[in-house]
C-alpha positions in Angstrom: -59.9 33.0 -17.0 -61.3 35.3 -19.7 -63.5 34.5 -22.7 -63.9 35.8 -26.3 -61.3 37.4 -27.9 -59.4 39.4 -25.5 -59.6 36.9 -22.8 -58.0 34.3 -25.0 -55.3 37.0 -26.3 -54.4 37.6 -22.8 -53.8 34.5 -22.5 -51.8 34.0 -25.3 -49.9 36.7 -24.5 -49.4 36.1 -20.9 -47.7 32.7 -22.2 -45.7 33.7 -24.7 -44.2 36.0 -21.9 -43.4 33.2 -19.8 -41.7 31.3 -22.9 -39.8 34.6 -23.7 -38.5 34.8 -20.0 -37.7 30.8 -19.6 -35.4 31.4 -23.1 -34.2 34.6 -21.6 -33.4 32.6 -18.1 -31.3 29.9 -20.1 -29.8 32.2 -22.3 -28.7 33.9 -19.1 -27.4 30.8 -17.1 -25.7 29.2 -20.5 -22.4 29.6 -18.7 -23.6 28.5 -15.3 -22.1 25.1 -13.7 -24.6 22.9 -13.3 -27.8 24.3 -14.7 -30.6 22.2 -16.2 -32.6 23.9 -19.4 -35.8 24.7 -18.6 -39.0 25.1 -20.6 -42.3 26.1 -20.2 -44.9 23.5 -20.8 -48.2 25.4 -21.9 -51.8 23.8 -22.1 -55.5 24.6 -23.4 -57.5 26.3 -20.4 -61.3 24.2 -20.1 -63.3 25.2 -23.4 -66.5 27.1 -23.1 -69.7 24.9 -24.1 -72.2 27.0 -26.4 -75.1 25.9 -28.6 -72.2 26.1 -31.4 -70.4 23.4 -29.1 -67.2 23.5 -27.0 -65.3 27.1 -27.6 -61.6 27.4 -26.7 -61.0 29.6 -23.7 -57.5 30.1 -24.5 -54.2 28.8 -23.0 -51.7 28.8 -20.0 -48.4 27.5 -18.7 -49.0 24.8 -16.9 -45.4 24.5 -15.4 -42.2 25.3 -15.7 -39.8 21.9 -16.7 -36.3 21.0 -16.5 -34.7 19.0 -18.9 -33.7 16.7 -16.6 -33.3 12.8 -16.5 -32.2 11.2 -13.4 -30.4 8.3 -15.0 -28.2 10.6 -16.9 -27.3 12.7 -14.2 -26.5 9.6 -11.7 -24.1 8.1 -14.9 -22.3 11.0 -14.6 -22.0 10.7 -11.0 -21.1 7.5 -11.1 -18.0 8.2 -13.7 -17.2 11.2 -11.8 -16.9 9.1 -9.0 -14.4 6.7 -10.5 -12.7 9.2 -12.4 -12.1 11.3 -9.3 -10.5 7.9 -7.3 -8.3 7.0 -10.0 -6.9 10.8 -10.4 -6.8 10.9 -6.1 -4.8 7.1 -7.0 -2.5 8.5 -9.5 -1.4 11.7 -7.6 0.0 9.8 -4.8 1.1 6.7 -6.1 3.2 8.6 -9.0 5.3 10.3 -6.2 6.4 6.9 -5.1 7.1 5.9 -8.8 9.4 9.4 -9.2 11.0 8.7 -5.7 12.0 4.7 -6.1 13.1 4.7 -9.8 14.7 8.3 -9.8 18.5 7.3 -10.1 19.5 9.8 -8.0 17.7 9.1 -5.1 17.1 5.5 -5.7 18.4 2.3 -3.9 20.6 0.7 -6.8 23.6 2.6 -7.2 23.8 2.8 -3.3 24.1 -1.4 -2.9 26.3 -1.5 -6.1 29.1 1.2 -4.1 28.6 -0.5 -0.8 29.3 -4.0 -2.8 32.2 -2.6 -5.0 34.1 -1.1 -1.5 33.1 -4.6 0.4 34.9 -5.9 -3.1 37.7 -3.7 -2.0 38.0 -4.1 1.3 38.2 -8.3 -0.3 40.9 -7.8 -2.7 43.2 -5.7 -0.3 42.0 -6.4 3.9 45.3 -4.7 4.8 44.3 -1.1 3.8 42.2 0.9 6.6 41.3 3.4 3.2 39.5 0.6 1.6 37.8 -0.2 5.3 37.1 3.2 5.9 35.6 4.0 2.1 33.5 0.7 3.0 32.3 2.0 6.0 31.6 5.5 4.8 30.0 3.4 1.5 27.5 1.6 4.4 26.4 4.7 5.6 25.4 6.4 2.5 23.4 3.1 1.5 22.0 3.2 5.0 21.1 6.8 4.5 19.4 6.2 1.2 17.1 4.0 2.8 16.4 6.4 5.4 16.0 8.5 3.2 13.6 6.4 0.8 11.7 5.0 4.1 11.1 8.7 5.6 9.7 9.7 2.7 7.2 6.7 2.6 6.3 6.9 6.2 5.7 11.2 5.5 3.3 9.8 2.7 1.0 8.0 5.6 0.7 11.6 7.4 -0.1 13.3 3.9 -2.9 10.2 3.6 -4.5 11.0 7.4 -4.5 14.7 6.4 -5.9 14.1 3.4 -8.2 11.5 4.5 -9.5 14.1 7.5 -9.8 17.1 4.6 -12.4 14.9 2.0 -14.4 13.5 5.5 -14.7 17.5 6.2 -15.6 18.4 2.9 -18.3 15.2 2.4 -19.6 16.8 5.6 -20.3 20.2 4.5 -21.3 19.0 1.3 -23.9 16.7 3.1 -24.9 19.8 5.4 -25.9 21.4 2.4 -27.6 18.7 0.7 -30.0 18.3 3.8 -30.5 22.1 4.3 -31.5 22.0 0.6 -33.9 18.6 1.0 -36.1 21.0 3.5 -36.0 24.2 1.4 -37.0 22.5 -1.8 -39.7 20.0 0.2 -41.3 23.9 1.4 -40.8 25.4 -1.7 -42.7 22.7 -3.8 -45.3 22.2 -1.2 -46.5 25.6 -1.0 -46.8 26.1 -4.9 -47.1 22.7 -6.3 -44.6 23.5 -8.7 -40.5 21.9 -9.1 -38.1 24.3 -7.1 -36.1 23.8 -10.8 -33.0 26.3 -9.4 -32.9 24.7 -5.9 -33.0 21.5 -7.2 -30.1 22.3 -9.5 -28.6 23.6 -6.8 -28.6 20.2 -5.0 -28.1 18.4 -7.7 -24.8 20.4 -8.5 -23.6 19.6 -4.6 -24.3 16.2 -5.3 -21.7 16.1 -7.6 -19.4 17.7 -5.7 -19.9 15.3 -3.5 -19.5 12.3 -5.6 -16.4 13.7 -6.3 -15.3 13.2 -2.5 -17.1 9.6 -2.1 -19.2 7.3 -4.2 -23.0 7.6 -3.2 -26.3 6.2 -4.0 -29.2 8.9 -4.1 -33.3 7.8 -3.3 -36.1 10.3 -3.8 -38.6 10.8 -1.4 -42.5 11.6 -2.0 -41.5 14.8 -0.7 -39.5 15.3 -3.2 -36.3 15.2 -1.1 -33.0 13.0 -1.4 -31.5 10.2 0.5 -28.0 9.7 0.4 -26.3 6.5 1.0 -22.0 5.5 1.1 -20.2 2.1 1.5 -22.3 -0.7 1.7 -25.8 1.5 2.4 -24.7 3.5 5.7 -27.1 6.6 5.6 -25.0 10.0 5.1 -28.0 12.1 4.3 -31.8 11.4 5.1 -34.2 13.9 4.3 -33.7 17.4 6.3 -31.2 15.4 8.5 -27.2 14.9 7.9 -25.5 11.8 9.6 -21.7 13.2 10.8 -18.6 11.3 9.3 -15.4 11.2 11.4 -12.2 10.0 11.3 -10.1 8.2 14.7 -7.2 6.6 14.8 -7.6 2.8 13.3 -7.8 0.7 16.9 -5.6 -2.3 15.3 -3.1 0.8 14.3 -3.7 3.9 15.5 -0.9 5.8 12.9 -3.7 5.2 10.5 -6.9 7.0 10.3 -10.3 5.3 9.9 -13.5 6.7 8.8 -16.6 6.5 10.7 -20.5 7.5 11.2 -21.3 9.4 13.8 -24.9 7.6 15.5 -26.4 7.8 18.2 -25.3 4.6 19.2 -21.5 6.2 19.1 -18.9 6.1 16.2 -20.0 3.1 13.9 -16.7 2.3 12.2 -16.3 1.9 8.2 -14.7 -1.1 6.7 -12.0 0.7 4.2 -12.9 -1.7 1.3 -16.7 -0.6 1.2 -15.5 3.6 1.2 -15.0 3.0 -2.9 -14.9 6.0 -5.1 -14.1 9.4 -5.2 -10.6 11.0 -3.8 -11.7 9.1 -0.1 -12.0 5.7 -2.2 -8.7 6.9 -4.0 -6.7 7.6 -0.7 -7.6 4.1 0.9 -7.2 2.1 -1.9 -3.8 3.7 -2.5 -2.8 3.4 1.4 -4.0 -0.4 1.6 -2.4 -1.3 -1.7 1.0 0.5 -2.7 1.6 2.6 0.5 1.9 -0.3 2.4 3.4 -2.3 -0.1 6.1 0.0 -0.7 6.8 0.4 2.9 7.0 -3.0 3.6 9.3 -4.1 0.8 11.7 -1.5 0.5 11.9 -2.4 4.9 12.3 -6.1 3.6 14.9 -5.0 1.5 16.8 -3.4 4.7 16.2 -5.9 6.9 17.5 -8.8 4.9 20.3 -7.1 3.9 21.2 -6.6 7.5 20.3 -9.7 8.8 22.2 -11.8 5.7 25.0 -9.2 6.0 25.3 -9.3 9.6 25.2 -13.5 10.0 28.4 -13.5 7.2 30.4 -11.3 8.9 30.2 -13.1 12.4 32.0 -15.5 10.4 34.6 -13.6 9.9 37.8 -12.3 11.9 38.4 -9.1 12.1 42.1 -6.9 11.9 42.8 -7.5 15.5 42.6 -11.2 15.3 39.6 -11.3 16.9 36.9 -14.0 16.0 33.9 -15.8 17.3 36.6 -18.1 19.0 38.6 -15.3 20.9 38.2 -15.6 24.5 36.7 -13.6 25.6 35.9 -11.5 22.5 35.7 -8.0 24.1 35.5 -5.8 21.3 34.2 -8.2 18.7 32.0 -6.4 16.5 30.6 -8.2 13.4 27.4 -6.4 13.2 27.3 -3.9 10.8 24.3 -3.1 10.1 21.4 -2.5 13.0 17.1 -2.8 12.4 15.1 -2.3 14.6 12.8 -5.4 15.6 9.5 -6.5 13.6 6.5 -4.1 15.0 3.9 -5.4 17.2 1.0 -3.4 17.8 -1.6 -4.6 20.2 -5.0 -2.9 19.9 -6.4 -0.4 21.8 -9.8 -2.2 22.5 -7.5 -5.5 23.9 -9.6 -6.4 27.0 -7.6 -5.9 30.2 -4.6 -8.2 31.1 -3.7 -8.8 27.8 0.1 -9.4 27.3 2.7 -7.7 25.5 3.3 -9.6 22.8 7.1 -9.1 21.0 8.6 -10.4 17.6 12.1 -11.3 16.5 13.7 -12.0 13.0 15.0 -15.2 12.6 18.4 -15.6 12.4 18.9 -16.3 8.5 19.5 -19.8 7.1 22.5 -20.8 5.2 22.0 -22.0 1.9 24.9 -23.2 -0.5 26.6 -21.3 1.6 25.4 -18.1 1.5 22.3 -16.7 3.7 19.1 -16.0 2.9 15.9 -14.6 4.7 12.3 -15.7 4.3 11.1 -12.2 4.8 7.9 -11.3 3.2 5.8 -7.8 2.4 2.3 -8.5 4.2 1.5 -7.4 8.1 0.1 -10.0 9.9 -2.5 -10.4 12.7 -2.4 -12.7 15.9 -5.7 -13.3 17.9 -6.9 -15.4 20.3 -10.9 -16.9 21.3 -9.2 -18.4 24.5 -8.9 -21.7 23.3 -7.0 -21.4 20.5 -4.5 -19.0 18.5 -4.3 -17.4 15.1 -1.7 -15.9 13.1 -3.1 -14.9 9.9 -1.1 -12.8 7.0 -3.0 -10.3 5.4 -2.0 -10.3 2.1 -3.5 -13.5 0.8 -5.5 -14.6 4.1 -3.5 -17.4 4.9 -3.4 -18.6 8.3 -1.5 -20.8 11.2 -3.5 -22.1 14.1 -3.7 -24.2 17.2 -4.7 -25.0 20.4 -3.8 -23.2 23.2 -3.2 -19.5 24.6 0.4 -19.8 23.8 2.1 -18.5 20.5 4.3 -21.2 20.8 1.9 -23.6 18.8 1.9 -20.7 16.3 6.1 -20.6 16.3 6.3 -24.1 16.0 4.4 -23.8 12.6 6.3 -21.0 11.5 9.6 -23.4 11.6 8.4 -25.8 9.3 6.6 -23.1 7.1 9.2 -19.8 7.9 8.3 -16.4 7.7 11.2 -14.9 8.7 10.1 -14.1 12.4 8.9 -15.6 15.8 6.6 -14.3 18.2 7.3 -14.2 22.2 4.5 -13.3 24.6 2.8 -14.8 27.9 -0.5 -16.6 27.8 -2.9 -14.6 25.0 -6.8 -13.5 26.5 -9.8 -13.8 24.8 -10.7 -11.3 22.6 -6.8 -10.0 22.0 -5.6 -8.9 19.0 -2.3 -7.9 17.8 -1.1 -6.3 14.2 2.6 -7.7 13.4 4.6 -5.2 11.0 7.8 -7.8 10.4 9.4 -5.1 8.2 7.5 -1.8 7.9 10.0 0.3 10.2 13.0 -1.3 8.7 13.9 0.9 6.3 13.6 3.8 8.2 15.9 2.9 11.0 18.7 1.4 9.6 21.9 2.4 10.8 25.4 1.4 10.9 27.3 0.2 14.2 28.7 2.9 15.8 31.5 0.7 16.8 32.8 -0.2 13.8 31.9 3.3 12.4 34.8 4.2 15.1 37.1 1.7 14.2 37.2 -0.1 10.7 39.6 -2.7 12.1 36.4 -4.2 12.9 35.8 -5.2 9.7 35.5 -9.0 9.6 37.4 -9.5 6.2 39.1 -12.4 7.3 38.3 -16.4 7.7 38.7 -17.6 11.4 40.3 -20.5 10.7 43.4 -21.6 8.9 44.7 -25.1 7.2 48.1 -26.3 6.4 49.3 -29.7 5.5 52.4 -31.7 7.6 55.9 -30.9 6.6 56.7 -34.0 6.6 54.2 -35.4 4.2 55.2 -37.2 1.1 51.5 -37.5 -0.9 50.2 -34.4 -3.1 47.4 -33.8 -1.5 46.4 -30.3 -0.8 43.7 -28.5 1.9 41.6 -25.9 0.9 41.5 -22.6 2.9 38.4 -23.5 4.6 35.2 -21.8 5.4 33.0 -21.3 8.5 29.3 -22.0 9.3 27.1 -20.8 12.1 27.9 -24.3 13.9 32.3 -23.8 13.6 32.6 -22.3 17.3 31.2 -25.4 18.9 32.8 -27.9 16.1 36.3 -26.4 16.9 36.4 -26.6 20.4 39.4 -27.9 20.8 42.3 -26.5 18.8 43.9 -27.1 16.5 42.9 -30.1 15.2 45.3 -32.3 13.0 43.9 -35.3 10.9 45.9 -38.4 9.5 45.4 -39.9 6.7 45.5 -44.2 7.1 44.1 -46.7 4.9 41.8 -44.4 2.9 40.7 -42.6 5.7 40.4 -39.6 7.7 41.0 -40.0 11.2 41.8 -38.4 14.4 38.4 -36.3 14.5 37.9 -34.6 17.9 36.0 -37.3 20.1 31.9 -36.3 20.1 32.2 -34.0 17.0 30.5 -35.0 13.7 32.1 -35.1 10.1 29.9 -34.8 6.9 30.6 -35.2 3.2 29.6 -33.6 0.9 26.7 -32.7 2.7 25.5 -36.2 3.8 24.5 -37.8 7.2 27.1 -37.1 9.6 29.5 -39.4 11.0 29.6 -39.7 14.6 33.2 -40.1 16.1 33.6 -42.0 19.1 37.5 -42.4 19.0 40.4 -40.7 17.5 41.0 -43.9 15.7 37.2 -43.5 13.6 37.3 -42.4 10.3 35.8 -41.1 7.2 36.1 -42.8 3.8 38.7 -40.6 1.8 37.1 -38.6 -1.6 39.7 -36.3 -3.5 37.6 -33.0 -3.5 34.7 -33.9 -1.6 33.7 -31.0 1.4 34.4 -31.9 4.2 32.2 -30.7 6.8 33.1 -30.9 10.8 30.2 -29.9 13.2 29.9 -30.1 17.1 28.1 -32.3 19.0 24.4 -30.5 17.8 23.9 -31.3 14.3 21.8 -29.0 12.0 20.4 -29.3 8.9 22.5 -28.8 6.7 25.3 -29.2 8.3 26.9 -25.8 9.1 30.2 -26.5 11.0 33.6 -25.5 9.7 33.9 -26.8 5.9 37.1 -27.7 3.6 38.5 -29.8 0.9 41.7 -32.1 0.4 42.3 -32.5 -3.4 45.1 -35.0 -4.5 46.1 -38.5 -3.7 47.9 -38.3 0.2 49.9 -41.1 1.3 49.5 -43.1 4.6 50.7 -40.5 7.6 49.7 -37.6 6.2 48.1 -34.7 7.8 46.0 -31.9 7.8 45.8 -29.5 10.2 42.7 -26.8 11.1 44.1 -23.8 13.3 43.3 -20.2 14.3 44.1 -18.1 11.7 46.9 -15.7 13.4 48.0 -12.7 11.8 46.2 -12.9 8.5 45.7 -9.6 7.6 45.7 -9.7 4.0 43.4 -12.6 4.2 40.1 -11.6 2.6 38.1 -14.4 2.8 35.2 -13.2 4.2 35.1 -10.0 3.1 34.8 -11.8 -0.4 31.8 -13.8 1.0 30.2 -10.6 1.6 30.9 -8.9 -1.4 29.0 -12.8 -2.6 26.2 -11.6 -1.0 25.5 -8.8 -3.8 25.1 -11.8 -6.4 23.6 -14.6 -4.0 19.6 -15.1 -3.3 19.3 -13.6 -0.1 15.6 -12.7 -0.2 12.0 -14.2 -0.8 13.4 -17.3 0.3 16.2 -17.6 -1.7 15.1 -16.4 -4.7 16.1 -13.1 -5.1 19.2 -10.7 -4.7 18.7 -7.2 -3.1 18.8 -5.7 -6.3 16.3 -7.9 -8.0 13.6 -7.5 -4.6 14.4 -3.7 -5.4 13.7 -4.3 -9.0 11.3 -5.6 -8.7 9.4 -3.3 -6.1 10.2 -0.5 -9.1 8.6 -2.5 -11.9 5.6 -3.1 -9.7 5.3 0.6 -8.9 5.4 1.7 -12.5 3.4 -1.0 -13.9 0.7 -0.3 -11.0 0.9 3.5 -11.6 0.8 3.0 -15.8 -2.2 0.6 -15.1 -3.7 4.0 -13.0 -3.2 6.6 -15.2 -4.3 4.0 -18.2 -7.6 3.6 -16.4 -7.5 7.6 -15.2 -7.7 8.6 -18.9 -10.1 6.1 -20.3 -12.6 6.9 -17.3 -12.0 10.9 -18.1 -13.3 9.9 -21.4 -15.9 7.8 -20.5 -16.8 11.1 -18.0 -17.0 13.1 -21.5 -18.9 11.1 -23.1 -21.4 10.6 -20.0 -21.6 14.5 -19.7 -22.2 14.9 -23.4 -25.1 12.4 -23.5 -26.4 14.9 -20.3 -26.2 18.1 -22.2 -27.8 16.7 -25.3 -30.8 17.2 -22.6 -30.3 19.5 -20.3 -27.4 21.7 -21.4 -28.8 25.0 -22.9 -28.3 25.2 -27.2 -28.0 29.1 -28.1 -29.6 28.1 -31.5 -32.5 26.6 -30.1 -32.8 29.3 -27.4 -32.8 31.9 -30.7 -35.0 30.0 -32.0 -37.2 29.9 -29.2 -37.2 33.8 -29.0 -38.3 34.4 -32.4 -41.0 32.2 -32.1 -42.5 33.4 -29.0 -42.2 36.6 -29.7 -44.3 35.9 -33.0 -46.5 34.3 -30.8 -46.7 37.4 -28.5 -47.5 39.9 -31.6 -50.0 37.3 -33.2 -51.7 37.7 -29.4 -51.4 41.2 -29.1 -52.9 41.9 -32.5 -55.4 39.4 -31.9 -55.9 41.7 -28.4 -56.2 44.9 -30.7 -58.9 43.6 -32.7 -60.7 42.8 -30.3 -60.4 45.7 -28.2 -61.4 47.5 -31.8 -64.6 45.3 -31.7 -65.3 46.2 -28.2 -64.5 49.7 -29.1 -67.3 49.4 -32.3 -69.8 47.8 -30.5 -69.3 50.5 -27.5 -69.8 53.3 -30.4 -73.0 51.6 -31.7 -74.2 52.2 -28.1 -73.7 56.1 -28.2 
């Protein structure tokens, strides 16, 4: 450090030279992603002490600053973080909104052709066109939702790839970050000064990386970060980066879970703590509408082949042939085939465990038409060894009981339905099992390649037949009759003719059971027992096993008989223009067949399109609000650190004055020096 004049000049000028290359440095870098302004921070070098008193010695920089502040930077961060998710969110989810509600490719004007040739196929049962435009009708609609369910399950494989590209790109990122920590902590310990480049350097991957993953950043003494993800896992720690991976899921290995690589092995990630950035985006979009979708759009399928499929077996098809044929060789009411609910048993299921299977239940009637109890959530099944749980994953609701067998668990599920019951030997400790009732439903629909071969098949017909006596002299008249599940056992014994006597209905087959009007059956011990006579009251005759409601063969007699009369219940022979239950089917468009018999198809699909939008609206409603809230964060950042052209001008001209004020001051005194030198000569 110089005295006087000239030292004190140098000084200055040495300064201002630093100030004049920190403006030039921003200047330069006023385009650059990422950089923080810097200034030079200058202070009085120790004054002199004279007789006179203390005498400056001049000036120097005493560092070289950025403009930073931490809690702006991690509030961008932070929005970028959220903003990033909800774009990742909205980029997949709005592929399933184009795909379910494009009306080209969606599912409603396939069940509305299917239900208008079924409506055919009703009004004329004769016509092999009509059955054949019905069949090719069922595999169109069967093809769109193969269609619709391929494309949902391609969207899990774009997920895993996805999921296995960010986990790649947090890891280089992270790699970085720590190769970074170390050159910054030897930079700043060898100088004593902020590595201001390096550290925007970081600070810029850091960012990135938020952009990937939410993360929570520490500073050590040293001066170096610590990064933490989820629920405070360590991702980077000093000089040292902690691997993430991603394996298959053990409860489903389709799906890919992300981990930490430790020591200790791969310490698995809950997917609910992974928020933020595209990976927060990706999972949340998976666990929410991805499987949502998936699952309803396979309810959808399922019920309508389940509901379909239990009508027609009521039916009889062109060839005369019924439940009640004998045998029925060719018999073919199924239309429609799914493939079973989907039971996965996980990979870390200690030895012995049993398969364990699942089966739909065979839809309920319900006024007549079926219905299904099917619902959208997966489901797991564990055992402790002393007792079983089923648990549905949606809302967390469980069954439970006692035991190793899922019997206890079935035996729930028939008072409280969920459209499915489980079959397995005794469950071990520690076993665990993901149920997927409907996920693969849509996917692998088909129709029955018998009836695809032969659209005689076609059950359009009722079974049975009424007529009334010739000889009877009252008005009354007999319904057509329909069948339940129960009519093959209930019409054992054909045909059946009952009398009318005394207000009565008699000559019931011995053993069966007759209901009306839906009330507690009537147990008939004799030919000669009866049932009080109502003019238009259903009549409902079941077998010996009564269920509940009754579901045996069903029919009316309307009028006022007279004693003698009778009614007979036949096989129905050569009906081939009667289209009975082809009408029943076409009933099914318009009848609550799903969520427990509160929906049609068309309203479950409805539904599952109005959900989609509303969910991706709510996404790209939240999207742009947090890209403005990232604006705004960004702006309050560069009011700090972002470099301002004026000010930098401004800057220049005034250290440059600052430089000429030194270097005349430097002239003068070197013109002192130069006098008092002269004096000497």
């Amino acid at each position: 450090m110089g005295t006087g004049i000239i030292g004190t000049s140098v000084s200055g000028l040495q300064a201002a030279q630093l100030g004049l290359q920190t403006s030039g440095h921003n200047i330069a870098n006023v385009n650059t992603v990422g950089f923080t302004r810097q200034r030079s921070v200058q202070a009085t070098n120790p004054p002199l002490l004279t007789g006179a008193g203390f005498v400056g010695q001049g000036t120097h920089v005493a560092t070289i600053q950025r403009m930073y502040s931490r809690f702006l930077t991690d509030q961008v961060d932070r929005t970028q973080s959220t903003a990033s998710e909800l774009d990742s969110y909205y980029a997949q989810i709005n592929q399933i909104n184009n795909m379910l509600a494009d009306p080209s490719t969606g599912l409603s004007p396939a069940l509305q052709d299917f239900f208008a040739k079924v409506q055919d196929v009703a009004t004329d049962p004769s016509q092999l066109s009509s059955r054949q435009a019905m069949i090719s009708s069922a595999q169109s609609l069967s093809a769109r939702y193969r269609s619709l369910g391929d494309q949902l399950a391609e969207m899990y494989g774009g997920v895993n790839a996805e999921i296995k590209a960010t986990v790649s790109g947090i890891n280089a990122y992270a790699e970085q970050i720590a190769s970074l920590n170390q050159q910054i902590g030897v930079a700043e310990a060898s100088t004593g000064q902020p590595a201001n480049d390096l550290l925007d350097t970081r600070d810029q991957l850091v960012a990135a990386l938020n952009t990937l993953t939410k993360t929570r950043t520490t500073t050590n003494s040293d001066g170096s970060y610590n990064l933490f993800i989820g629920s405070g896992q360590q991702l980077v720690v000093g000089p040292q980066a902690i691997e993430l991976t991603t394996t298959p899921s053990s409860a489903d290995p389709s799906r890919l879970t992300v981990g930490l690589r430790t020591a200790a092995g791969v310490q698995a990630m809950p997917e609910a703590l992974l928020t933020g950035g595209s990976l927060g985006g990706l999972l949340q979009f998976r666990s929410e509408s991805l499987d949502q979708a998936s699952n309803d759009l396979g309810r959808n399928a399922a019920s309508l082949a389940l509901t379909y499929n239990a009508q027609s077996a009521l039916g009889q098809d062109l060839l005369g042939q019924s439940l009640l044929s004998s045998p029925p060789t060719s018999f073919a009411p199924e239309l429609f085939s799914v493939p079973a609910p989907a039971v996965i048993a996980n990979t870390n299921n200690p030895p012995g465990s049993p398969v364990v299977s699942a089966a739909f239940v065979e839809p309920p009637p319900f006024n007549g038409n079926y219905y299904t109890d099917l619902g959208s959530s997966d489901y797991q099944l564990v055992s402790d060894g002393s007792s079983v749980t089923l648990k549905r994953l949606s809302d967390g609701k469980q069954w439970a009981g006692p035991g190793v067998d899922v019997a206890v668990i079935n035996a729930q599920l028939a008072n409280d339905p969920q459209g499915f019951a489980l079959a397995a030997g005794p469950l071990v400790a520690g076993s665990s099992y993901r149920i997927q009732p409907t996920r693969n439903a849509a996917s692998n629909i088909s129709v029955n390649s018998t009836v695809l071969a032969d659209p005689r098949l076609i059950t359009a017909a009722g079974p049975i037949a009424t007529s009334v006596g010739s000889a009877n002299s009252g008005a009354a008249k007999v319904s057509a009759g329909s069948a339940g599940p129960g009519y093959p056992a209930a019409l054992a014994t054909m045909p059946i003719s009952l009398v009318y006597q005394a207000g009565e209905l008699r000559n019931f087959p011995v053993g069966s059971q007759v209901s009306i009007d839906g009330g507690v059956p009537v147990l008939i011990g004799a030919p000669s027992d009866g049932v009080a006579y109502k003019s238009g009251a259903t009549v409902t005759l079941v077998g010996s096993v009564v269920s509940s409601p009754p579901t045996g063969f069903s029919f009316a007699i309307t009028g006022l008989p007279n004693n003698g009369d009778t009614f007979s219940i036949l096989p129905n022979v050569g009906a081939t223009g009667d289209g009975r239950n082809a009408l029943a089917l076409a009933q099914l468009q318009t009848q609550a067949t799903m969520s427990g018999k509160a929906e049609t198809f068309q309203q479950a699909y409805a539904q599952l399109v109005s959900t989609t939008g509303s969910r991706t609206h709510q996404v790209q409603v939240s999207a742009d609000a947090q890209t403005a809230l990232l604006e705004q964060a960004r702006a309050s950042r560069d009011s700090l650190s972002g470099v301002n052209l004026d000010e930098e001008a401004a800057n220049l001209i005034r250290y440059q004055q600052a430089y000429q004020a030194s270097a005349k001051a430097l002239e003068i005194g070197t013109s002192l020096f130069d006098t008092i030198l002269a004096l000497g000569r």
